[in-house]
C-alpha positions as CSV (number, residue, x, y, z in Angstrom):
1,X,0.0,0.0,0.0
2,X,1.6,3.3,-0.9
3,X,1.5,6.0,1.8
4,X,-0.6,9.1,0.4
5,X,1.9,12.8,1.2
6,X,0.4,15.0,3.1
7,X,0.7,18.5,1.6
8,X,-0.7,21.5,3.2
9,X,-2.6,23.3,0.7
10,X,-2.9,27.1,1.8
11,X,-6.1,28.9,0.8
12,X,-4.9,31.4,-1.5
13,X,-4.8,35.1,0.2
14,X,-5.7,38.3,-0.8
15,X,-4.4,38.7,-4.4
16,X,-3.3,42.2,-5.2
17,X,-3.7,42.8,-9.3
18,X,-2.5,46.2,-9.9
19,X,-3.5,47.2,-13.5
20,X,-3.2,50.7,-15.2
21,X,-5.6,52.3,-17.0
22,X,-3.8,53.3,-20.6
23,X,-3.8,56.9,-20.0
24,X,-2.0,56.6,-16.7
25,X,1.5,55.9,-18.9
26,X,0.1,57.9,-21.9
27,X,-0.6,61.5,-19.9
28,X,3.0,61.6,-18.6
29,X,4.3,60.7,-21.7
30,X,2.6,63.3,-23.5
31,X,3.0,65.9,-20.7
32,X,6.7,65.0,-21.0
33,X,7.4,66.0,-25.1
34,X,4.9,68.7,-24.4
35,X,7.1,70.3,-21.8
36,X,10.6,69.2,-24.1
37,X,9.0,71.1,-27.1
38,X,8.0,73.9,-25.0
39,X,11.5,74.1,-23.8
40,X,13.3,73.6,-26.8
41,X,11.5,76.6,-29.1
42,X,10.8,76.2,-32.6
43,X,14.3,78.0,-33.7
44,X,16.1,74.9,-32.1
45,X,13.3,72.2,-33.3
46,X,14.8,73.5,-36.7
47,X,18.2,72.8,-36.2
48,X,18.0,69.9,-33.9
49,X,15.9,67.9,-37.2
50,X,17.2,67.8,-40.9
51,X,13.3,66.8,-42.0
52,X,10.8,70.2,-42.3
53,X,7.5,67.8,-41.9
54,X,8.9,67.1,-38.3
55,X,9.8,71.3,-37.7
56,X,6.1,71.9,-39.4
57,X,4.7,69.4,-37.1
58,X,6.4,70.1,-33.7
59,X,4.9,74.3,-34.6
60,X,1.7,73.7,-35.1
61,X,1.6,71.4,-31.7
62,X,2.8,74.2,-30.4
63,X,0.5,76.9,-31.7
64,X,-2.3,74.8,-31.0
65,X,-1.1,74.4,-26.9
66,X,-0.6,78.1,-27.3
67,X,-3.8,79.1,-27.8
């Protein structure tokens, strides 16, 4: 006859499932560039990128926050 182990099985406790919403990583992230184009002006968005789209783009962001 085989002996049967005796495991303790502990009911499992309180489970803590911490989920974030999307927008609590996307808000800082956007608040982030935000603030870096704020600080870095349109004069240096210029020189800092060799393609005019992004230097269009990154002014009219920040006319529209300007507003």
């Amino acid at each position: 006859m085989a002996a049967r182990a005796h495991t303790r099985s502990r009911p499992p406790g309180p489970r803590v499932d911490v989920r974030l919403p999307w927008w609590a990583l996307a808000l800082p992230a956007l608040a982030f560039v935000v603030l870096l184009l704020l600080i870095a002006g349109p004069g240096q968005a210029h020189a800092a990128t060799g393609d005019p789209a992004v230097a269009h783009l990154v002014e009219r962001i920040q006319r529209t926050l300007s507003h």
